[in-house]
C-alpha positions in Angstrom: 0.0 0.0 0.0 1.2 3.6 -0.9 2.2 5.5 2.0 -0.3 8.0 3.0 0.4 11.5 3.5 -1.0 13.3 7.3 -3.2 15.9 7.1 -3.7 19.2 8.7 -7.2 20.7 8.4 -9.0 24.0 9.4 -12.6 22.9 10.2 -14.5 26.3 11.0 -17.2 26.8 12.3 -20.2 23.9 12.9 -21.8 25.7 10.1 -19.4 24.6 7.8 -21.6 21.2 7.4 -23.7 22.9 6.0 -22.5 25.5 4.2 -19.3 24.1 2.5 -17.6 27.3 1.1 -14.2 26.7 -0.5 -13.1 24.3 2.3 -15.6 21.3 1.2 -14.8 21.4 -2.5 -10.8 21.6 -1.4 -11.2 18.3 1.1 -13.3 16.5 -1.9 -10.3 17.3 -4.0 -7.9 16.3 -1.8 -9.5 12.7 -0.7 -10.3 11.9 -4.6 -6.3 11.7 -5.1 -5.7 10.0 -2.2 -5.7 6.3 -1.7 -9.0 5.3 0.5 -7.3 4.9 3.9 -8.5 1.3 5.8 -8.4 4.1 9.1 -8.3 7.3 10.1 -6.7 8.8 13.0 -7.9 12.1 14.1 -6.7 14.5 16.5 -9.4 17.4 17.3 -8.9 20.9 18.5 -12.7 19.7 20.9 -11.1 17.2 23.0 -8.9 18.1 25.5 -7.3 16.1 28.5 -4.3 16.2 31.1 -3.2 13.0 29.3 -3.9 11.3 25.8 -7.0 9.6 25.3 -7.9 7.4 22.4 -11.6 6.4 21.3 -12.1 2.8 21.3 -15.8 2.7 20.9 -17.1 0.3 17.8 -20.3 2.8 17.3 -19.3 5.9 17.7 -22.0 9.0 18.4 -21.7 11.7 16.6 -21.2 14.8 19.1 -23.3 18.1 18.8 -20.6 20.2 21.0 -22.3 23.4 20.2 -25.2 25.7 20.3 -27.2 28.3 19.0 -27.2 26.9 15.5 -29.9 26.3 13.3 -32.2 22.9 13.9 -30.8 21.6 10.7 -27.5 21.3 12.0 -28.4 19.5 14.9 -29.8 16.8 12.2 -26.8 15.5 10.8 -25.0 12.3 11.5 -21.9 10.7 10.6 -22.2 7.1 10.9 -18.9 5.8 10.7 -17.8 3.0 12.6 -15.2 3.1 15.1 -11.9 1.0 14.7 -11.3 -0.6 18.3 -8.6 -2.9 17.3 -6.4 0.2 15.9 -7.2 2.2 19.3 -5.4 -0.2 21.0 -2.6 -0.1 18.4 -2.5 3.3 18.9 -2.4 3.4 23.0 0.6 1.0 23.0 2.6 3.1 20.2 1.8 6.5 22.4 2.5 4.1 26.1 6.1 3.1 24.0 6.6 6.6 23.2 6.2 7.4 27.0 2.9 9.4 26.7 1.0 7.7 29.1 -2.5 7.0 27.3 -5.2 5.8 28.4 -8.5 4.2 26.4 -11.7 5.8 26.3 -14.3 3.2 25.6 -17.4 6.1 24.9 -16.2 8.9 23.3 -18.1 9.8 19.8 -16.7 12.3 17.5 -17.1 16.3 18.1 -17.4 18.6 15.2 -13.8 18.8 14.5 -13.4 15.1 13.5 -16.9 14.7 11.9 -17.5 18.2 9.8 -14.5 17.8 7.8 -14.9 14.0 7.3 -18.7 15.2 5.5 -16.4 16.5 2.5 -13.7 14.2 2.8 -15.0 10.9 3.4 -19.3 11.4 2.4 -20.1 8.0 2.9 -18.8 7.3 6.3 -17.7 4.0 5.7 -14.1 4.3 7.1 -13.6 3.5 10.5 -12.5 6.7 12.6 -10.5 7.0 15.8 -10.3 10.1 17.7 -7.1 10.9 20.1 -6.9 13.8 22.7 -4.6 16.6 22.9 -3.1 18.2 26.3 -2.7 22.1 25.6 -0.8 22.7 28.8 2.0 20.8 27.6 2.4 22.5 24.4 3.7 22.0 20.2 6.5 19.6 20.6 4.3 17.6 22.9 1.5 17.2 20.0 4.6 16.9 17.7 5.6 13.7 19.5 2.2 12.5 18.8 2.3 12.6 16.0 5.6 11.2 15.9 4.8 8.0 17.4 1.5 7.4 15.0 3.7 8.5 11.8 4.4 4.5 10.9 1.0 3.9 11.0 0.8 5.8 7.3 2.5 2.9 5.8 -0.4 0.9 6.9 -2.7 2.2 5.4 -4.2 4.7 8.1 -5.1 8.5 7.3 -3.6 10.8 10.5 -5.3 14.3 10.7 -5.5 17.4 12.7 -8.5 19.3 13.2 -8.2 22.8 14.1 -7.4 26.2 13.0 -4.5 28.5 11.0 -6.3 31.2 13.3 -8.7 31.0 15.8 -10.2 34.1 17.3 -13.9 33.7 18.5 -13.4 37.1 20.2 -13.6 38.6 17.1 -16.9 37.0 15.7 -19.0 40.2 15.5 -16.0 42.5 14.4 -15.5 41.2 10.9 -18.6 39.8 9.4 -19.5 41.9 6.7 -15.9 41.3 4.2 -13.9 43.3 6.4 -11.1 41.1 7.2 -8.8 40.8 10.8 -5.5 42.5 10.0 -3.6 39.9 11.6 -5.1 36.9 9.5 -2.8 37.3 6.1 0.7 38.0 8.1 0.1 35.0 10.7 -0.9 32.8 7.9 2.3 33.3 6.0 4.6 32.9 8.5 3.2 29.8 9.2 3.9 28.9 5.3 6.7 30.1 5.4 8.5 28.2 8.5 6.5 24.7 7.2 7.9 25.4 3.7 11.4 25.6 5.2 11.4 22.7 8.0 12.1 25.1 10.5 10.6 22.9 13.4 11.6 24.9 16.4 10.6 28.1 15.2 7.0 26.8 15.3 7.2 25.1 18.3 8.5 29.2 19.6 5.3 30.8 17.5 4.3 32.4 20.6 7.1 34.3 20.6 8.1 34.2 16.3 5.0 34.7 14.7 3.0 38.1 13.9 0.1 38.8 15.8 0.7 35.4 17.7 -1.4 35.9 20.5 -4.8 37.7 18.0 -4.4 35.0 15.9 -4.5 32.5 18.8 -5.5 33.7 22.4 -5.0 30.0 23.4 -3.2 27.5 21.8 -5.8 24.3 21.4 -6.9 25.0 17.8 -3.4 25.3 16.5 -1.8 22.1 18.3 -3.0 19.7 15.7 -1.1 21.2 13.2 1.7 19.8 15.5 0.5 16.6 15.3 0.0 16.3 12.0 3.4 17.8 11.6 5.4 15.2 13.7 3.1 12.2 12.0 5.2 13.5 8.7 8.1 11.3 10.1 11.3 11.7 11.1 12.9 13.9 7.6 11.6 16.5 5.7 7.9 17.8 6.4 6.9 17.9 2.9 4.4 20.8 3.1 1.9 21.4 0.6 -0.4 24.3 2.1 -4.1 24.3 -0.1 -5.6 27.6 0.6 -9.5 27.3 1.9 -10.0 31.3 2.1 -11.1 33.1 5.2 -14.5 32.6 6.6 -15.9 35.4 8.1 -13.0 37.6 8.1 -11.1 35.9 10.5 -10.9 32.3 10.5 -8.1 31.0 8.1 -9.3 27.7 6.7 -5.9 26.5 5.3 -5.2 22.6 4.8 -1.9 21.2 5.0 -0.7 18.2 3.7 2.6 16.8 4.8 4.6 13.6 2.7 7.3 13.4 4.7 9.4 10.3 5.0 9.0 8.5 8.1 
């Protein structure tokens, strides 16, 4: 089987299920040139722990984590099945790493797994996984992640983050109307930039690096998968290829990034 590249993706907001925008037509692009993964791996920006979690549930739910949105959205469903044999695969591959899992025999998928997976995968026939991310321990811990899943793309299985290029809900009245944040473009292209030239460290040191670090991001959870999917790129070369989504309501970058980096 053809190794499989890891995937970051922007999800947006809930809405985006129903109203695809550029992002839906980029991630039906992107999965038709892709091999159909036997798995996929997801790490979402809506589920956060002290310590990594991984779903092991056969059936799992899909999650409304939200509110205030139109009936319709509360509709939709995402039947995939779960993949319990690979969540224990997984555990033992983060427990080698010494990440300390630990199995979660209930958890469903939020919005962050299950809204992009609409455009990527419609028929929901590929068993999904979800794992857990720890903000308060930061990039390189994400990266590490990552990391320790990367063999699993020679096996066929699909490794994602689901988050954000920028993620300021603060800002969710200001720029509605085509006005668009000032700090979007410049954060955005740093990011390119620094994935474009490996240059690991100085996005693990965004906080610091990047323009308009902290507007773009007032906390970190909905960058850290790009982490992930960054350190499931393997051990050489990233191999970025950014695919530019647009911005959705003036401030939420929707970039994807895919990564074909040798393990």
């Amino acid at each position: 089987m053809t190794r499989l590249p890891s995937l970051f993706i922007s999800h947006g907001s809930p809405m985006t299920a129903l109203e695809p925008g550029q992002i839906g037509p980029r991630l039906a692009e992107l999965a038709a040139g892709l091999e159909r993964p036997r798995a996929i791996v997801m790490a979402s920006a809506h589920w956060l722990g002290r310590a990594p979690q991984v779903s092991s549930t056969a059936t799992p739910e899909t999650i409304h984590d939200f509110g205030g949105f139109p009936d319709a959205l509360y509709q939709l469903q995402y039947p995939a099945p779960g993949a319990p044999a690979l969540a224990q695969d997984v555990a033992a591959r983060l427990a080698a790493a010494g990440l300390q899992p630990s199995i979660d025999p209930r958890r469903g998928l939020d919005h962050g797994a299950w809204v992009p997976l609409r455009y990527l995968y419609p028929q929901a026939d590929i068993p999904v996984l979800q794992v857990s991310i720890q903000p308060q321990l930061g990039p390189d811990h994400q990266f590490a992640m990552g990391r320790a899943l990367a063999p699993l793309r020679e096996q066929g299985v699909l490794l994602i983050g689901s988050g954000s290029i920028t993620h300021n809900l603060h800002d969710w009245r200001n720029y509605q109307q085509g006005k668009e944040a000032p700090y979007v473009r410049p954060f955005i292209e740093w990011v390119e930039r620094k994935l474009e030239a490996d240059d690991v460290p100085a996005l693990f040191d965004y906080r610091q690096q990047a323009p308009f670090a902290a507007q773009a991001h007032p906390t970190d959870e909905h960058l850290l998968p790009l982490y992930f999917a960054m350190g499931a790129a393997g051990s050489g070369q990233l191999g970025a290829q950014r695919i530019d989504a647009g911005i959705d309501m003036g401030f939420l970058a929707m970039d994807i990034y895919r990564f074909d980096g040798s393990q």
